[in-house]
N, C-alpha and C positions, 0 to 999 in steps of 0.2 A: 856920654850920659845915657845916649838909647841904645846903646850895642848890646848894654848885658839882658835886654829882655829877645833881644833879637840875636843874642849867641843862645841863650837856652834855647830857646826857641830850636834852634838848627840843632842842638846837642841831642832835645829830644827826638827832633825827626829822625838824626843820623841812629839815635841809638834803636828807635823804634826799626829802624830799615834794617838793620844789624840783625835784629829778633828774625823777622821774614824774609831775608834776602831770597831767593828762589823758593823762598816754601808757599806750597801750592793752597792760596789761603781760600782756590773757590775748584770745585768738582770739575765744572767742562771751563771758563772763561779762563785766561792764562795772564800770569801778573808779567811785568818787563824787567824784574829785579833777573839778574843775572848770578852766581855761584863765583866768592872769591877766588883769586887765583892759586893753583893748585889744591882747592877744597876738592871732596867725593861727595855725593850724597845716591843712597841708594834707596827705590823708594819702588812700591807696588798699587795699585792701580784693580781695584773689582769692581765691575759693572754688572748691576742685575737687571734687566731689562724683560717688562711683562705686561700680557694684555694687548689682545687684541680685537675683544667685545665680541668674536664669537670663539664657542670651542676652547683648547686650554694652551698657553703660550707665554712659554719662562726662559731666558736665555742668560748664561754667564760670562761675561769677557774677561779674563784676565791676562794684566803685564806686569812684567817685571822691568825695572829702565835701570840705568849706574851714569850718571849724571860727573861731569869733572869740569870745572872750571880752566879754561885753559890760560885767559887772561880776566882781571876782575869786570871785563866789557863781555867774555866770547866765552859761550859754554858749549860744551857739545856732550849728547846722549845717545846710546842704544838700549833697545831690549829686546825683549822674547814677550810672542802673544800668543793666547791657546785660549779656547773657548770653549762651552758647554751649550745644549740647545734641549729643550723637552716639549714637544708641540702634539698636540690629540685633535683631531676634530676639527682641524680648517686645513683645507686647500685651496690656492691661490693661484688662479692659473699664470706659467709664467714664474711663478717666484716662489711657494711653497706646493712642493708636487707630491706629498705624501707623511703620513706620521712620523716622527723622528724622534730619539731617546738615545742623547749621548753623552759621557761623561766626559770630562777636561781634556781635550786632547791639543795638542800645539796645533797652531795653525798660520804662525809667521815671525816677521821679525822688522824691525824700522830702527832708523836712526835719525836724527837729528840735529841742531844746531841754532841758537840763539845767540845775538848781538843786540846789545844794547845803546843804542846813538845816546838816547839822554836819561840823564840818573834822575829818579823818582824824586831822593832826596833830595838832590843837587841842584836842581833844575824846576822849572816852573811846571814842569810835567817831564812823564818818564816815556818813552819811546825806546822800541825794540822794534826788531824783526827776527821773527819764528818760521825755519824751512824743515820741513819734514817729507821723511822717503817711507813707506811703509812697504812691504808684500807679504803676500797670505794667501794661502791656498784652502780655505774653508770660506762658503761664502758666511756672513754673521748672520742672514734671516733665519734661511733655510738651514744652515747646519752640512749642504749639499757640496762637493768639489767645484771649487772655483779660483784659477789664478788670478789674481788683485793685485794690481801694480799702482801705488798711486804717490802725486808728491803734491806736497800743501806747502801752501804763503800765508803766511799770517802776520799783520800791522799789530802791534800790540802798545797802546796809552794807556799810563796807571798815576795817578793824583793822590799825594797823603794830605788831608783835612785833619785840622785841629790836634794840631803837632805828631799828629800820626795815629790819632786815634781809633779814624774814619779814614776808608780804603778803597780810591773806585780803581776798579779796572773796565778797557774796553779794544773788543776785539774786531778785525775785521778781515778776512782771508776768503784766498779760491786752493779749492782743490782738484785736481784731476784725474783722472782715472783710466785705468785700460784695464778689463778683466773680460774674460772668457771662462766659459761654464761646462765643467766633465756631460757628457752622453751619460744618461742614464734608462736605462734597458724596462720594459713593463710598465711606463708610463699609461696613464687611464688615454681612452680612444680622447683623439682630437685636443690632447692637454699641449699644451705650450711653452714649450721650454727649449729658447733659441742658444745654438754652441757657437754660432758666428763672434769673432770680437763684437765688443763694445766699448763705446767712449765715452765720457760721464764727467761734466763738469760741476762741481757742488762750488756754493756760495756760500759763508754765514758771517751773517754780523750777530754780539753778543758782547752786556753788561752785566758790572757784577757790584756791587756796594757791601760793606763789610764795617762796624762795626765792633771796638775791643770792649767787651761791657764786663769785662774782669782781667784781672793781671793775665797774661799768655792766651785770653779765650777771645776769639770773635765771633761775632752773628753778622750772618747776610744774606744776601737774596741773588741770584743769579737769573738772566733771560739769556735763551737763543733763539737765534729766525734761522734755518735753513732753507736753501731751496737747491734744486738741483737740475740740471738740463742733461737729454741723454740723445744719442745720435738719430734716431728714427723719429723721432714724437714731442721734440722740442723740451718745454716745460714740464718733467715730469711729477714732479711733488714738491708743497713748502709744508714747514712748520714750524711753532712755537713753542717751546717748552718754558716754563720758568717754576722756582722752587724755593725753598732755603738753603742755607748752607752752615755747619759748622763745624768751627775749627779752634783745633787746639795745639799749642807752641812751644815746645819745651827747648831746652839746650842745647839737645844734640839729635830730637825726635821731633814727629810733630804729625798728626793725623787732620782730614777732613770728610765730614762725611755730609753728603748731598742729595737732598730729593728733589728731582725734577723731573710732574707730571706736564704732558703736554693739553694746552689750553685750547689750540684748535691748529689745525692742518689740511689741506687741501690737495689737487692732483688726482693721479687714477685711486678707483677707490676698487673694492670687490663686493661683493652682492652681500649683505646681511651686516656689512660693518655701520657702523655708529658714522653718521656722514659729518660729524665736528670735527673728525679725523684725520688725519694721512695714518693707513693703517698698513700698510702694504710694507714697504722698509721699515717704519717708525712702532712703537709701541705706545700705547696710554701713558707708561710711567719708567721713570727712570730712579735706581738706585744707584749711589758710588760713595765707594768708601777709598780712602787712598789714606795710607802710610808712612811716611820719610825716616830716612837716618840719616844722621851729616856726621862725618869725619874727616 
């Protein structure tokens, strides 16, 4: 006599989870639905990243990824990364050492792989884990030659509320890093710019809430905390960013697109910056639009 409100009930979750299975329903936070077996889905990735409260500072990232379900639990991805930088009027000793103006050019490549231990729908919460390999030979501030070697851990818990209407994810990973930085020749006297390796350990935890307030559309809001540690100087920058987010679901497509300004940030700072900041890696504000096809 109580089954039938508590089979809809699961009918609607499973069908709701079916609409979103790996579709990226938030800009940076990452859901735990994994890609049925033997699905494609191929999907693209722009990030516009600007501001840095002195002088003028616009930067483009862009990826491409082809995503395949190997088992309906194990997905694995690569892509191709290239990036854009346009900076006037601020130098950073150490990290931006001169004006820069450059158009899309490739700058690396990564792959990946996700596992899914418990099904969102299936289960009282959904659990994954997210391993990622990146390299890249442009550093992203500066625009400047830098080889980047880095591999990321990522815990990933995601909750469907009110038969799937309502959508948390929640993230928490370390990243690591090894890069070294090209010689570059006519540096201003006594600027700073070290070519010894470096070692670099980043931290971030990050949530995301997503309601569906029309057929295929969601609204939500995403936060990130980053902080990062580097070999010489310990603790060298955190911060917070958080924004809205939204997203649209179709059949076989599906886009979101994300603004997230940061609220406050701390670490090394540089002389004329806005001190509520991390300004140095980080920018004011962050754009991202991202894509999908499933086949």
């Amino acid at each position: 006599m109580h089954l039938r409100p508590i089979a809809l009930s699961l009918a609607g979750l499973l069908a709701s989870a079916a609409t979103v299975a790996d579709e990226n329903l938030f800009g940076y936070v990452k859901g735990a639905e994994t890609l049925p077996e033997d699905a494609w889905e191929a999907y693209t990735i722009i990030t516009n990243r600007q501001d840095k409260s002195v002088g003028h500072y616009e930067a483009w990232d862009a990826r491409i990824e082809l995503e395949y379900g190997v088992t309906n639990k194990f997905t694995l991805s690569g892509g191709l990364v290239g990036q854009a930088i346009d900076t006037d009027g601020i130098v950073i000793d150490g990290y931006l050492p001169e004006d820069k103006d450059s158009g899309l050019t490739f700058s690396g490549a990564e792959a990946s792989a996700k596992y899914n231990f418990l099904s969102p729908a299936l289960d009282d919460i959904g659990l994954s884990g997210y391993w990622e390999l990146d390299y890249t030979t442009i550093d992203p501030h500066s625009g400047q030659d830098k080889d980047t070697l880095s591999f990321g851990s990522l815990l990933i818990a995601q909750k469907y509320f009110l038969e799937g209407e309502m959508i948390w994810a929640g993230n928490a990973g370390i990243e690591a890093t090894y890069a070294k930085r090209g010689k570059i020749d006519n540096l201003p006297p006594d600027f700073e710019w070290p070519t010894d390796p470096e070692m670099e350990i980043e931290l971030l935890l990050g949530t995301a809430l997503t309601y569906r307030f029309a057929p295929n559309w969601f609204f939500g809001a995403e936060i990130l905390y980053e902080t990062e540690y580097e070999t010489e100087v310990g603790q060298e920058r955190y911060s917070i960013f958080a924004g809205p987010t939204l997203h649209y679901g179709g059949p076989t497509w599906w886009a979101t697109f994300t603004w997230l300004p940061q609220l406050t940030g701390g670490g090394e700072k540089f002389e004329g910056q806005d001190e509520d900041y991390h300004l140095i890696e980080k920018t004011e504000q962050e754009f991202r639009l991202k894509l999908g096809y499933n086949f």
